[in-house]
matplotlib code that plots the C-alpha trace (Angstrom):
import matplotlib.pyplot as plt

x = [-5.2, -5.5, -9.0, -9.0, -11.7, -13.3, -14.0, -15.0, -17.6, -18.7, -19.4, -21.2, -23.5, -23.8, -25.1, -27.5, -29.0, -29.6, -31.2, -33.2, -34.2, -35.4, -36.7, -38.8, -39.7, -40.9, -43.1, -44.3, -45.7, -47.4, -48.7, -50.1, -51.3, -52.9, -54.6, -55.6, -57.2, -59.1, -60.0, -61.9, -63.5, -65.2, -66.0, -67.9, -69.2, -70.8, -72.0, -73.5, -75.8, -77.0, -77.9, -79.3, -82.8, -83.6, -81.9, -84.2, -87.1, -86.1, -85.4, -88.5, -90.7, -88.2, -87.6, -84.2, -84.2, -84.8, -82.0, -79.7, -80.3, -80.0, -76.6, -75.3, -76.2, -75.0, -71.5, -71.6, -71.9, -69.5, -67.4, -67.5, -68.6, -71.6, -72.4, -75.8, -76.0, -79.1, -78.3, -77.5, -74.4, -76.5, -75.4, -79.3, -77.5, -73.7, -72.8, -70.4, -71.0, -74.3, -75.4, -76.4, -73.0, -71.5, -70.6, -71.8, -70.0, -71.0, -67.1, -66.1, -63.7, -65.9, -69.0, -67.5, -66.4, -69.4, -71.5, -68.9, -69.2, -73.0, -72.8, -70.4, -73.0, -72.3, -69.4, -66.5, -63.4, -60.2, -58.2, -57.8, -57.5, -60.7, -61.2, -63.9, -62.1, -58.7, -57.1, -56.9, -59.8, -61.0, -63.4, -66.3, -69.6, -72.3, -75.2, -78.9, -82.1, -85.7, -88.6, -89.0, -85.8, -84.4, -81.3, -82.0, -78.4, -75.5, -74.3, -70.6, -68.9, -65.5, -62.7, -59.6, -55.9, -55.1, -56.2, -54.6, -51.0, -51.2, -51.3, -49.0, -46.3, -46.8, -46.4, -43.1, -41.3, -41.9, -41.4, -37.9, -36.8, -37.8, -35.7, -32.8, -32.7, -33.0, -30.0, -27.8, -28.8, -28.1, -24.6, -23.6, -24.4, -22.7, -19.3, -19.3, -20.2, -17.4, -14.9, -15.4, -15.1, -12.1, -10.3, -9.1, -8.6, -6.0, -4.5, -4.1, -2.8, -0.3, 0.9, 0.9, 3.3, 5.8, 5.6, 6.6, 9.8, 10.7, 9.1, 7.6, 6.6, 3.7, 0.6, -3.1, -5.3, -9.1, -11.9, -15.0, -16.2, -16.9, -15.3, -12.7, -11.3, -11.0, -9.2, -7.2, -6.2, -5.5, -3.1, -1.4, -1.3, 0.0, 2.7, 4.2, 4.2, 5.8, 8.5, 9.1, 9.3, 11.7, 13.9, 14.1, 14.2, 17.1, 19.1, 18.6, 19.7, 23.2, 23.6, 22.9, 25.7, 27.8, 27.7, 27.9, 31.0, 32.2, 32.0, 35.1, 34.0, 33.1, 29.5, 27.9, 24.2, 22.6, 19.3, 17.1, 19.3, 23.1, 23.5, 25.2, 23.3, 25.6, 29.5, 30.8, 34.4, 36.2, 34.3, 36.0, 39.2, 39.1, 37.9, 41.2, 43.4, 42.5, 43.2, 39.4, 39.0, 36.6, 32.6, 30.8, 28.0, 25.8, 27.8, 27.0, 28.6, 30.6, 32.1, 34.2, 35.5, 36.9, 36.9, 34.4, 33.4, 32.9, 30.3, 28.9, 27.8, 26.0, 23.9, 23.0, 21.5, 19.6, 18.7, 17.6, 16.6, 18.3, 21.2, 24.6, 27.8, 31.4, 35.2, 36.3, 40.0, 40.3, 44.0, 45.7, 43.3, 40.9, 37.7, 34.0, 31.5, 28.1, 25.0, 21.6, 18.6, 16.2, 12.6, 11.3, 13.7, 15.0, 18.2, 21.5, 23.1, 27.0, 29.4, 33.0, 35.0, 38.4, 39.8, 43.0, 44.9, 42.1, 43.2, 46.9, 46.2, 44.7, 47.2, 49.7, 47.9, 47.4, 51.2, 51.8, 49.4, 51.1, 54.3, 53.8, 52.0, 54.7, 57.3, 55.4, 54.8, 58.3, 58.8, 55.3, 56.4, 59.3, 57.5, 54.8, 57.5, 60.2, 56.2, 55.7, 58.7, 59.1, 55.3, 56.6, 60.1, 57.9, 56.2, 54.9, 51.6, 51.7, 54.2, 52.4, 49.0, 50.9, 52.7, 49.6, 48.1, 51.0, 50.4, 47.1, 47.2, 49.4, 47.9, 45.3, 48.4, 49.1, 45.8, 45.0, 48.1, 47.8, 43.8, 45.5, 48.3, 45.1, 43.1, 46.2, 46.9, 42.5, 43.5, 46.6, 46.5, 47.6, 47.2, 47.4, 43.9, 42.9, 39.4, 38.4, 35.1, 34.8, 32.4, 31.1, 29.3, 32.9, 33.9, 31.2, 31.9, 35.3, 34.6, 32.3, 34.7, 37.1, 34.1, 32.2, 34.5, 33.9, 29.9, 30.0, 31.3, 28.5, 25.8, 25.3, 24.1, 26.4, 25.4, 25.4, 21.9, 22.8, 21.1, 22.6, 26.1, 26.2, 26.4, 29.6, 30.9, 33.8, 36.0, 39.0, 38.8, 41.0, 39.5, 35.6, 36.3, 38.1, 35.1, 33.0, 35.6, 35.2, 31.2, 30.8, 33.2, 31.6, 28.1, 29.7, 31.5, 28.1, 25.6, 25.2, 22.8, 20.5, 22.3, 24.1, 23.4, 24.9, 22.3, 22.6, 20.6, 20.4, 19.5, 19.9, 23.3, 24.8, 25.5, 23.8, 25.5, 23.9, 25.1, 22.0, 22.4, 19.9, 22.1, 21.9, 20.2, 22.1, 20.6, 19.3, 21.5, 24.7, 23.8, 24.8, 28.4, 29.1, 31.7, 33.3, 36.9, 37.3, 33.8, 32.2, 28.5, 29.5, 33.4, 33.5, 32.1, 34.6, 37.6, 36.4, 36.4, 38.8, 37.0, 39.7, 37.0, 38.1, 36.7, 33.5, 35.4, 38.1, 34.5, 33.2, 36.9, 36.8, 33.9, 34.4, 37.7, 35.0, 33.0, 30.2, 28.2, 27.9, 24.7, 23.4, 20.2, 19.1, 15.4, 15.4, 15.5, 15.8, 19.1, 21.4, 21.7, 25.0, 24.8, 27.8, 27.0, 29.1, 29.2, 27.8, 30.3]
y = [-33.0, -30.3, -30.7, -30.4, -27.6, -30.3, -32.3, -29.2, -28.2, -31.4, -31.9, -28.6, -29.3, -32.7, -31.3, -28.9, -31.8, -34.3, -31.7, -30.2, -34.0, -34.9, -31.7, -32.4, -36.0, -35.5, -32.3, -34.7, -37.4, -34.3, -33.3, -36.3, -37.8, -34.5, -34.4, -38.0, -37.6, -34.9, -37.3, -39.8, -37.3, -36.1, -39.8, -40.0, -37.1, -37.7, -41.0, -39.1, -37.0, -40.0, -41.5, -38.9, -39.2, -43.1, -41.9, -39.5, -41.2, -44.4, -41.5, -39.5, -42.7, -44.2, -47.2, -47.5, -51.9, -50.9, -48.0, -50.4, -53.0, -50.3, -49.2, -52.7, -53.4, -49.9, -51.2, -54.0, -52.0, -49.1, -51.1, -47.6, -48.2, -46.2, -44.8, -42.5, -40.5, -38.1, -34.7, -35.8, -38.2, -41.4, -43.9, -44.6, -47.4, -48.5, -51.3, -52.9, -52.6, -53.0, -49.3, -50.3, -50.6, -48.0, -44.8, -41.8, -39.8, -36.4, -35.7, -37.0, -34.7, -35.2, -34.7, -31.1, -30.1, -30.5, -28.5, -25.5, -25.5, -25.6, -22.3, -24.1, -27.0, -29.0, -31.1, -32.7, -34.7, -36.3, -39.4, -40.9, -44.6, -46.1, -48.1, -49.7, -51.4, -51.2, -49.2, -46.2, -44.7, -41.9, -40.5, -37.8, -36.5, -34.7, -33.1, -33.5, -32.0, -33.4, -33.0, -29.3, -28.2, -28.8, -30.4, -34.2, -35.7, -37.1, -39.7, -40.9, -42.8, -43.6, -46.1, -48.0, -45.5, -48.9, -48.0, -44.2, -46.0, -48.2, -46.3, -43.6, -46.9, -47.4, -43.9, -43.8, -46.8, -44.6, -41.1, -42.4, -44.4, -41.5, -39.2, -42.0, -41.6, -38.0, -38.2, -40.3, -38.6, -34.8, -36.6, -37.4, -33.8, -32.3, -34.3, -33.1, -28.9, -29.6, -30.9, -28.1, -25.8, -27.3, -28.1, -24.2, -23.5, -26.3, -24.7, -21.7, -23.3, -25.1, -22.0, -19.8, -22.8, -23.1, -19.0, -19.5, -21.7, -18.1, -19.7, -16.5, -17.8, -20.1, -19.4, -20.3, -21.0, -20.6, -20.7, -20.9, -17.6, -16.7, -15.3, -17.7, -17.5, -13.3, -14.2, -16.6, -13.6, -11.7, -13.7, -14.1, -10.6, -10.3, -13.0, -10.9, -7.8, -9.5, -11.1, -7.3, -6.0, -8.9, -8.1, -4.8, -5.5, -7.6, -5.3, -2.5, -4.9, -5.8, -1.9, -1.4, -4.1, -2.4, 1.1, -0.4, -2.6, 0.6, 2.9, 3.8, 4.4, 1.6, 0.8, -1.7, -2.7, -4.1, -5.7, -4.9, -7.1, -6.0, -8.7, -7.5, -7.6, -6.3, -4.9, -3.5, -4.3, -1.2, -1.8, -5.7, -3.8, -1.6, -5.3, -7.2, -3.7, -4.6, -8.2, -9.9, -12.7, -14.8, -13.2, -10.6, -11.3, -12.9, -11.7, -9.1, -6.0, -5.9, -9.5, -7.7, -4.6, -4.3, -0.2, 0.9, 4.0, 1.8, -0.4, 2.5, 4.8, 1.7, 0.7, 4.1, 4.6, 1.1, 2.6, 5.8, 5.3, 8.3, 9.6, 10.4, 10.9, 10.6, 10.9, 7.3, 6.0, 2.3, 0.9, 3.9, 6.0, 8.6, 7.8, 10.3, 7.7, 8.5, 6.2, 6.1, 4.3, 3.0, 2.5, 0.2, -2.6, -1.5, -1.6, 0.8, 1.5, 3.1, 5.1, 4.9, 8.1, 7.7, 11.4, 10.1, 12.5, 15.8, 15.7, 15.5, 18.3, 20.0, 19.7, 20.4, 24.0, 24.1, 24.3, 26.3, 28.8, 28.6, 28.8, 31.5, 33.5, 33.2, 34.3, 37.1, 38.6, 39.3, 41.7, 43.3, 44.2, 45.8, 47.6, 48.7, 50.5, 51.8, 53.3, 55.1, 56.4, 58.0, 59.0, 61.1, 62.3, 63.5, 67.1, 66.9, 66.6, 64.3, 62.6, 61.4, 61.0, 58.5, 56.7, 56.6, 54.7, 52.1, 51.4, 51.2, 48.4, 46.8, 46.7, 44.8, 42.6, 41.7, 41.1, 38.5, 37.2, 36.6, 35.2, 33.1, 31.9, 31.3, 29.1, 27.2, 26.8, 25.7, 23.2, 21.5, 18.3, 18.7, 22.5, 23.4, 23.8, 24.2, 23.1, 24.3, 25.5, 28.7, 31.8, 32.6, 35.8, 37.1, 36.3, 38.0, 41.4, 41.0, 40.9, 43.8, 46.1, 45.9, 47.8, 50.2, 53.2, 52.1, 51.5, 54.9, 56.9, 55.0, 56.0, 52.1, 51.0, 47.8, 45.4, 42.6, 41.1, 38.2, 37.9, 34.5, 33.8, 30.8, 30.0, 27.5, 25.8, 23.6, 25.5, 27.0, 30.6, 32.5, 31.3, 31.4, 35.3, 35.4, 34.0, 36.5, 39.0, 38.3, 38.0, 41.7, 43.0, 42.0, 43.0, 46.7, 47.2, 46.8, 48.2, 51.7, 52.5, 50.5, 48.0, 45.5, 42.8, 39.5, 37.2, 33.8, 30.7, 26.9, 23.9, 20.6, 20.4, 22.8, 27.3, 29.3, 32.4, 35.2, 38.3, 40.2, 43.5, 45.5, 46.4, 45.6, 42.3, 39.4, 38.1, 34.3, 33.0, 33.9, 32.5, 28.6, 30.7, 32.9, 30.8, 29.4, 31.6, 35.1, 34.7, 38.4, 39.9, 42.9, 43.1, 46.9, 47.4, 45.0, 46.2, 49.9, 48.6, 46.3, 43.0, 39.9, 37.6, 35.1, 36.1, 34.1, 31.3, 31.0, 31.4, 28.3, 26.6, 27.4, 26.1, 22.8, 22.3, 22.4, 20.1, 22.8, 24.6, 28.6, 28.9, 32.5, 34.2, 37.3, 39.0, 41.9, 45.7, 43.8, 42.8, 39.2, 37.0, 34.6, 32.0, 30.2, 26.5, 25.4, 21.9, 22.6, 22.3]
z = [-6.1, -9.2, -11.4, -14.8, -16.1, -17.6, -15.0, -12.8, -15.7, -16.1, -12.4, -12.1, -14.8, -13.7, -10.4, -11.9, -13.8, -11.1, -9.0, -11.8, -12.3, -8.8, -8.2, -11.4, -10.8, -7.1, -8.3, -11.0, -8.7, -6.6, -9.4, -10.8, -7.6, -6.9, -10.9, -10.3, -7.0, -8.5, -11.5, -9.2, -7.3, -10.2, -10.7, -6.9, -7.5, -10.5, -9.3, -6.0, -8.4, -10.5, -6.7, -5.2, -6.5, -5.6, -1.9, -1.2, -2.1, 0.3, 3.0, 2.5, 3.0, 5.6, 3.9, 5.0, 4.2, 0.6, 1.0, 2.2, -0.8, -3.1, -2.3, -2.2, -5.9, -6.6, -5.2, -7.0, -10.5, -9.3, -6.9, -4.7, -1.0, -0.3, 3.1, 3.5, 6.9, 8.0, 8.9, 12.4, 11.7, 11.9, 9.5, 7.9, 5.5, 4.0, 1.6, 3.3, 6.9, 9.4, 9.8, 13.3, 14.3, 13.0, 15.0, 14.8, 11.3, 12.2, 12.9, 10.1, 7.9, 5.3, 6.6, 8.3, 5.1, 3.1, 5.7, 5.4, 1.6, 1.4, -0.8, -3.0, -3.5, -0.1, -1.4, 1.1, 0.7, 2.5, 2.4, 5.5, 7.2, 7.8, 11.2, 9.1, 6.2, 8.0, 5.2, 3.8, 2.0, -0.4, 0.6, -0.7, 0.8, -0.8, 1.1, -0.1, 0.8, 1.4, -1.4, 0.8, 0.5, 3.7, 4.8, 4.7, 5.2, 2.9, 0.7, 1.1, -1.8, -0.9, -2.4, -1.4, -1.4, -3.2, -7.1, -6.4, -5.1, -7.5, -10.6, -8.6, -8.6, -12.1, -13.3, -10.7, -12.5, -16.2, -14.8, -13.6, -16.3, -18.5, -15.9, -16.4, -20.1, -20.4, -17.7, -19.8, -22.9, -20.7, -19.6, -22.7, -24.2, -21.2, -21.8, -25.0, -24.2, -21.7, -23.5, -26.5, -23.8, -21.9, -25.3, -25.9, -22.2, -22.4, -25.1, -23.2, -20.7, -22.2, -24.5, -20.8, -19.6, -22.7, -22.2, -19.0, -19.5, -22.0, -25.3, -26.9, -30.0, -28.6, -29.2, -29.6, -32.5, -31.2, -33.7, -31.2, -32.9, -28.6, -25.8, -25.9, -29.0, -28.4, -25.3, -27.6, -29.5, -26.8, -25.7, -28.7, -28.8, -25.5, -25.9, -29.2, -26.7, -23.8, -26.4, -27.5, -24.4, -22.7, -25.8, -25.0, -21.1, -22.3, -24.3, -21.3, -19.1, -21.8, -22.0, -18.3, -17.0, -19.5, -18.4, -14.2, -15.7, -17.5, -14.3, -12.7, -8.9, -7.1, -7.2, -4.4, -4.0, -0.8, 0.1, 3.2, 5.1, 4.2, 1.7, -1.6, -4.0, -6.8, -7.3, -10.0, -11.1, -9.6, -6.4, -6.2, -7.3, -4.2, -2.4, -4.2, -2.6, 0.7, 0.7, 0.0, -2.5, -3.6, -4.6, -2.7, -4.0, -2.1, 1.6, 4.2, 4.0, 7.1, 5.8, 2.6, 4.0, 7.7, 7.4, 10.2, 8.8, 5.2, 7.9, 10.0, 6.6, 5.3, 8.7, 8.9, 5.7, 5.9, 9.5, 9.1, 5.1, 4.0, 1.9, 3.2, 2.2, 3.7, 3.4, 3.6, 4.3, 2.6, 2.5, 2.1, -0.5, 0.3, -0.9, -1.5, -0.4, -1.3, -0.3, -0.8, 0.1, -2.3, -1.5, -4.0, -2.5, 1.0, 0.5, -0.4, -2.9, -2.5, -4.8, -4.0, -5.8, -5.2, -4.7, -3.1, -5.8, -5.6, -0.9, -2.1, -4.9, -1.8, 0.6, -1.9, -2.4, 1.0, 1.6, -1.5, 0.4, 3.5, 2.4, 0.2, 2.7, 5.2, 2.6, 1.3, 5.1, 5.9, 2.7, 3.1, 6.7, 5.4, 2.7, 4.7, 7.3, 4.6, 3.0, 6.4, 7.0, 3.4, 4.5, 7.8, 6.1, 2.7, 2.7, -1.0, -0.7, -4.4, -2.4, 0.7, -1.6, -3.0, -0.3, 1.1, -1.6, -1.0, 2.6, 2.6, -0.3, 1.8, 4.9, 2.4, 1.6, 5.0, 6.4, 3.5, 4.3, 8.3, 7.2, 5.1, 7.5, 10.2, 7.7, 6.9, 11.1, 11.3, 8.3, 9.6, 11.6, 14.7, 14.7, 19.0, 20.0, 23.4, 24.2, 28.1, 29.9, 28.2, 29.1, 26.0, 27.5, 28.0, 24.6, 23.8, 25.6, 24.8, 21.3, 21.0, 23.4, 20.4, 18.4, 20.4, 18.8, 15.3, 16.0, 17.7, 14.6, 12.4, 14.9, 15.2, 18.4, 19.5, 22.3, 24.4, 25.2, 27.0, 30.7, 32.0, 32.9, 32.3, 28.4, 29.2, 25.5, 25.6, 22.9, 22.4, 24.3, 21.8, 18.4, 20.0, 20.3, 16.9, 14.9, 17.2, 16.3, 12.3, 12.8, 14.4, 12.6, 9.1, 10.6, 12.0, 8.2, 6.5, 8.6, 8.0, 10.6, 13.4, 15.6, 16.1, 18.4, 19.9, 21.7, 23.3, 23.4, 24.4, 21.6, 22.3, 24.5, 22.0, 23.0, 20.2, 19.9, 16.9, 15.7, 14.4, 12.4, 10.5, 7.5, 4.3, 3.5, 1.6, -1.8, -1.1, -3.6, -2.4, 0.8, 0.3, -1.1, 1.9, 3.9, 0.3, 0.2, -1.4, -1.9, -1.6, -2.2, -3.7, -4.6, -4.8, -1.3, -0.3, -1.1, 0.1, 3.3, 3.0, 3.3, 2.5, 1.6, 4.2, 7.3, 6.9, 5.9, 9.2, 11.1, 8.8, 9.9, 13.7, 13.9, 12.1, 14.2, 17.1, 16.0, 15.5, 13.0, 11.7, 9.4, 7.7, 7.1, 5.9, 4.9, 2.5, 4.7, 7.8, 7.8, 8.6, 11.8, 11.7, 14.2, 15.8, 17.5, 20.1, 21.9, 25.6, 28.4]

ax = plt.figure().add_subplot(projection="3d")
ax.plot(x, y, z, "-o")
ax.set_aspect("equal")
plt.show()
């Protein structure tokens, strides 16, 4: 059960008091029993002096009947017990008891103490139960010497425990009803302190719980002129800032679930656990499209949307807790899905652009493409030969320099043309691709045998360095050598002296196979732009040597069609290594 912070102060200091008082009243009987004691000892020991003449004479003339008569009326007018023992522990006379009978007191504590504390004066005290009177006794002992100054012996006085415990009990019964008042009065003080100290941490606490429930204007009025009324005003403070803040938390949150609302692509949040967390209204569009009703809010993802590669790109990006992005088919419409995984919650989130009409764009240029290029070959055939025979049949030198001109841009023509009929054949479905065991080494060879009289004119020195024969890739033989083809071609174009070199290599089941040359070097940022098509580095170069622009890009094609990868690099004056990756066999 919850205390109150009044009771839990008033308990605390309700502690402290009681064992501040008992502690108090038992040091307070030790102390006064202690003073007291010493009180009456002064008392016996005054006495002993005024006695100690009349004892020594009795001793010195051994009249130890007339000692013993003495001390008897002296008990009588002091009511103290007097015992007088020689030096030896013989009792020589008491006033209560038959010396004759007594033992021996030599061993009394007393008596031992007295004889240690001769240079303090030869006093001795204790309080002890005498076998004698049955009880317990004071006792004190003081030593005394004969008229020569020699030890004689010692005079006991000693009194009953009784008159020390008895005034002990009386001094008890008013130390503890004192305690008892000054415990009530301590009691009532603390109730108040407590509750003047409670009273504004209530008030907090009841302005923290209406602040809870979203009341923002409660707050606190705390005039303790202490701590707790600055913490009063803090809190008042604080309440006006969170009230400015959750309006502004609120409006965000208006102009944020306007803006999702407002978004056209489909927008889907998930938690650690594939539940959907939030969907815009043109993601339950694409939802309502493929048949789902009802909320999806609240569901697993794989419950709203029977599309496995919608499922699969979600569990991997909770999986792996990275970003992807996909081309997704959902009911008929081609969609960009991008997702994402977000740390502070450990979920995804996932964009759905619907470029259903950007593919059919595409493939509608795609065709235009094709088509065109297949019409334009026939009549740049013709050209080209009705241009070389004019060439062979003309003996003006204007002439020829002319003609010459035209076949040459021609032969340009056609071999954009027959790049652009290949990429069109790479981007078709269903283009006739043959994937078998392929030698890549031969490719290779095959490949560079095509160059070795170009090379040769450089001065370029054109190679193989391949050891193994073994560098099997399942691929299409024909379009492996062709991206080899377009790779050392490139590389033996723009290498103006050095070599160029093709290499092979094994990484992770895949057939790594580089073309290195040490010609000019290709500026990092056209890198990320080589495969793009028509893309060149320098234009002018290009058409000198008669570059299409798209012999980098049916490489990037081939190699997607097999599943694999072609990647670039280049380091200024040391030239460019293009690698192809190809699936192992």
């Amino acid at each position: 059960m919850k205390q109150s912070i009044f009771l839990k102060i008033f308990f605390y200091f309700f502690a402290i008091i009681i064992a501040l008082s008992a502690l108090i009243t038992v040091f307070s009987f030790r102390a006064i029993r202690l003073n007291y004691i010493d009180i009456l000892q002064e008392r016996l020991k005054t006495t002993g002096h005024v006695l100690i003449p009349r004892v020594q004479g009795f001793v010195n003339i051994k009249d130890f009947s007339g000692l013993e008569k003495y001390v008897i009326e002296t008990e009588k007018k002091t009511g103290d017990r007097i015992t007088v023992v020689d030096i030896n522990g013989r009792v020589l006379a008491d006033s209560e008891n038959n010396p004759d009978k007594m033992e021996n007191h030599m061993e009394r504590p007393e008596i031992q103490e007295a004889l240690k504390n001769i240079s303090k004066g030869g006093f001795g005290h204790s309080i002890r139960y005498s076998n004698t009177a049955k009880k317990d006794m004071l006792y004190f002992a003081m030593l005394f010497n004969d008229s020569k100054g020699n030890k004689e012996g010692f005079i006991r006085l000693s009194m009953s425990a009784d008159r020390v415990n008895g005034l002990i009990a009386n001094l008890t019964g008013k130390i503890i009803n004192l305690t008892l008042f000054i415990l009530a009065v301590s009691v009532i003080m603390m109730a108040f302190a407590a509750k003047k100290i409670s009273r504004p941490v209530k008030d907090l606490e009841n302005a923290t719980r209406k602040m809870s429930e979203g009341d923002f204007d409660a707050l606190v009025n705390i005039q303790s002129g202490d701590e707790l009324q600055k913490m009063g005003d803090d809190f008042n403070h604080m309440a006006g800032r969170v009230k400015m803040l959750f309006s502004e938390l609120s409006t965000q949150k208006e102009e944020l679930n306007t803006v999702i609302t407002s978004i056209k692509e489909g927008l889907l949040v998930t938690d650690e656990k594939g539940k959907i967390q939030l969907a815009n209204d043109s993601f339950k569009t694409i939802l309502k499209n493929t048949g789902f009703s009802g909320a999806a809010e609240g569901k697993s993802y794989w419950e709203i949307m029977l599309s496995p590669g919608f499922n699969a790109l979600i569990e991997k990006v909770l999986k792996e807790k990275t970003a992807l992005s996909e081309q997704l088919e959902i009911n008929g419409r081609v969609y960009l899905a991008g997702a994402n995984y977000l740390k502070e919650t450990s979920g995804a989130v996932l964009i759905l652009h619907d470029v259903t009409g950007i593919r059919e764009f595409e493939e509608m240029k795609k065709d235009f493409v094709a088509n065109v290029s297949h019409e334009l070959k026939t009549p740049l055939t013709a050209i080209k030969g009705f241009a070389e025979t004019l060439e062979a049949e003309t003996e003006e030198e204007s002439g020829k320099k002319y003609l010459g001109i035209i076949i040459k841009h021609t032969d340009r023509l056609v071999n954009i043309v027959e790049d652009l009929l290949s990429l069109s054949k790479l981007e078709a479905k269903g283009h006739g691709v043959s994937f078998e065991k392929t030698n890549l080494k031969e490719a290779a060879l095959s490949a560079v045998k095509i160059f070795e009289k170009k090379a040769a004119q450089k001065g370029i020195a054109l190679g193989v360095d391949i050891k193994e024969n073994d560098f099997y890739a399942k691929a299409d033989p024909i379009m492996a050598e062709q991206a080899l083809i377009n790779l050392i071609d490139n590389a033996v174009k723009y290498t103006d002296s050095g070599s160029v070199t093709v290499s092979a290599a094994r990484e992770n089941n895949q057939i790594l196979i580089s073309v290195t040359d040490t010609g000019c070097s290709i500026p990092k940022e056209s890198l990320p732009r080589l495969f793009e098509r028509f893309y060149t580095v320098d234009r002018s170069r290009s058409r000198k040597l008669g570059g299409t622009g798209l012999g980098l890009s049916i490489v990037k094609h081939i190699m997607m069609v097999h599943g694999g990868d072609v990647t670039a690099a280049s380091e200024a004056g040391k030239g460019s290594v293009f690698t192809l990756y190809f699936p192992s066999f």
